[in-house]
C-alpha positions in Angstrom: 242.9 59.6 -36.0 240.0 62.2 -36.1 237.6 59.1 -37.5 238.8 57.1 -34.9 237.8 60.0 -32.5 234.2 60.8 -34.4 233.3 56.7 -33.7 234.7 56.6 -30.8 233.1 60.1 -30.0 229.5 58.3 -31.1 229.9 55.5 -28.7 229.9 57.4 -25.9 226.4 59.0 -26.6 225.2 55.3 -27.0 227.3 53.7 -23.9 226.9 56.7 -21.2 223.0 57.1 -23.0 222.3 53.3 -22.2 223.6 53.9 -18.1 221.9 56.9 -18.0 218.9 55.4 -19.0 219.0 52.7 -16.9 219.6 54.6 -13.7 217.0 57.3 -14.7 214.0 54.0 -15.4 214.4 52.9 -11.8 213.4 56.6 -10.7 210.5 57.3 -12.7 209.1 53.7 -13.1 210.5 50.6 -11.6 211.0 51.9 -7.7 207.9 53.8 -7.5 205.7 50.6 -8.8 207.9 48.8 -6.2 206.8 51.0 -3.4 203.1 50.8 -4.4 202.6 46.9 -4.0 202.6 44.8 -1.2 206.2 45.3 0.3 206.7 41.2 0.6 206.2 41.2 -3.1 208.4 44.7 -3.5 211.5 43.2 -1.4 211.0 39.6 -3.3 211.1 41.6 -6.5 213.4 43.9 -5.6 215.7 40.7 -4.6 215.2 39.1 -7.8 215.9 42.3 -10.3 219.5 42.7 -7.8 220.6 38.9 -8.5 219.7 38.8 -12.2 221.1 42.3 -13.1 224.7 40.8 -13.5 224.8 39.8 -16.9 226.3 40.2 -20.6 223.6 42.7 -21.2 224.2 45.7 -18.7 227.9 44.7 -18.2 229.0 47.0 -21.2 226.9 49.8 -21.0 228.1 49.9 -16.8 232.1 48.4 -16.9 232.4 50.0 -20.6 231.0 53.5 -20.5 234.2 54.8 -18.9 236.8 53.1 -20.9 234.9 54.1 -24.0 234.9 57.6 -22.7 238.7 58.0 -22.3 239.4 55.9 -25.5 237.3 59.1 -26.7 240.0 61.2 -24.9 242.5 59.9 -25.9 242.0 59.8 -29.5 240.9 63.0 -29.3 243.6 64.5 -28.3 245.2 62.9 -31.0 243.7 64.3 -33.5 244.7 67.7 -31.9 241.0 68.3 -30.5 242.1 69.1 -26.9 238.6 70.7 -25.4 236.5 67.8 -27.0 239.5 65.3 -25.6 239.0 67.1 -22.4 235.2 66.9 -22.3 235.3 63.2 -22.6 238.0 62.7 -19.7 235.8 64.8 -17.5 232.5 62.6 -18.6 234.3 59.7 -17.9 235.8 60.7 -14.7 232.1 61.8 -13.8 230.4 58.8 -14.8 233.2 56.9 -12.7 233.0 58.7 -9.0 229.5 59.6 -9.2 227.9 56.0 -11.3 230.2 53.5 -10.8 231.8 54.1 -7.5 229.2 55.1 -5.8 227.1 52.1 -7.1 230.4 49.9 -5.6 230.2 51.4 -2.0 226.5 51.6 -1.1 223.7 50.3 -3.5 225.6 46.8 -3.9 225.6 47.0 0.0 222.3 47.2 0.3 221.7 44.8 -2.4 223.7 42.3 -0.9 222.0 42.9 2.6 218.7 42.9 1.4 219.5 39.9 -0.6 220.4 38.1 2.8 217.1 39.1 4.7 213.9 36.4 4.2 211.0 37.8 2.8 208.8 39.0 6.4 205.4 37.7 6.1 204.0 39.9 8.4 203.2 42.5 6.8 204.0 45.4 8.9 207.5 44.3 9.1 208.2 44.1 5.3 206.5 48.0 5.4 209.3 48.8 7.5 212.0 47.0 6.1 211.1 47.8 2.7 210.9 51.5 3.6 214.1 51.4 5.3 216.1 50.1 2.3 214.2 51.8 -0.5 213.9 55.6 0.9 218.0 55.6 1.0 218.3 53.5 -2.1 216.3 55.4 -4.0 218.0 59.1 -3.0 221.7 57.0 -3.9 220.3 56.3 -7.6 219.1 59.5 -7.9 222.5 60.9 -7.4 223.7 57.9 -9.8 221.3 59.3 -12.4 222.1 63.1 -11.9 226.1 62.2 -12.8 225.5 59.4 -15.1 223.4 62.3 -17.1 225.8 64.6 -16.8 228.5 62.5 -18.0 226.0 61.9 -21.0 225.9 65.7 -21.5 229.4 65.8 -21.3 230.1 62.8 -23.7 227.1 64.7 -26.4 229.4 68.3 -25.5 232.5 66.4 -26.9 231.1 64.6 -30.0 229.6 68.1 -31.0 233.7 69.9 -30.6 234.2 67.2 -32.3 232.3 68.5 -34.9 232.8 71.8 -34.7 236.3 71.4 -35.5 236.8 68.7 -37.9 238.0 71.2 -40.6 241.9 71.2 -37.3 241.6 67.2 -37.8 
């Protein structure tokens, strides 16, 4: 059972690592390029990434980091390693409110009612509706990126109890 902990243990680094990740590029790369070009082209853009983000790619890494985490848990505690079993329930119950929940109830909203909005081509409008959706946007996917690194924390915390205390497996 303690194996099956370790690899699951390991996948959680990888899994919560690849969300984290994701949520911490559209801070420091992909938002603030978007707010520096013309803000027709940023809302297009912006439009485009939203509808093609649904795929096989970033399904596991969003839909799988939790169950991964409390298979993690569970096998852990198992294997008689209750405070690494208890780090990975609390990484995935953080990852859960604070990534996936929150990305349910208000950055899909605003994806889904930016998707709906033509392109302005005046340019002054975009400015302001691009402003208005990426100034909150970007403050909810910073919160995203704060838990989803601190379930990543959490995840690395439990893989090295894990370790710590292989010679109780």
């Amino acid at each position: 059972m303690y194996r099956l902990a370790l690899g699951t243990g390991l996948l959680t680094v990888l899994f919560a690592g690849a969300i984290f990740g994701f949520f911490y590029a559209w801070i420091c790369s992909t938002m603030w390029g978007l707010d520096a070009a013309d803000p027709r082209i940023a809302i297009a853009a912006m439009q485009a990434m939203n509808a093609s983000v649904r795929n096989a790619v970033f399904a596991p890494a969003f839909f799988g980091t939790p169950l991964v985490l409390a298979l993690a848990g569970v096998f852990s505690l198992m294997s008689a390693q209750r405070a690494a079993g208890v780090s990975f329930f609390v990484a995935a119950l953080t990852y859960a409110l604070g990534g996936m929940v929150l990305t349910f109830l208000v950055n899909v909203p605003m994806n889904q009612e930016l998707a709906g909005i033509p392109v302005p081509e005046d340019l002054k409008e975009a400015a302001t509706l691009w402003r208005s959706y990426s100034e909150p946007w970007q403050m909810w996917n910073q919160t995203r990126a704060v838990f989803s690194g601190l379930s990543l924390l959490l995840a690395a915390t439990g893989l090295v109890l894990l370790g710590r205390n292989q010679h109780r497996a």
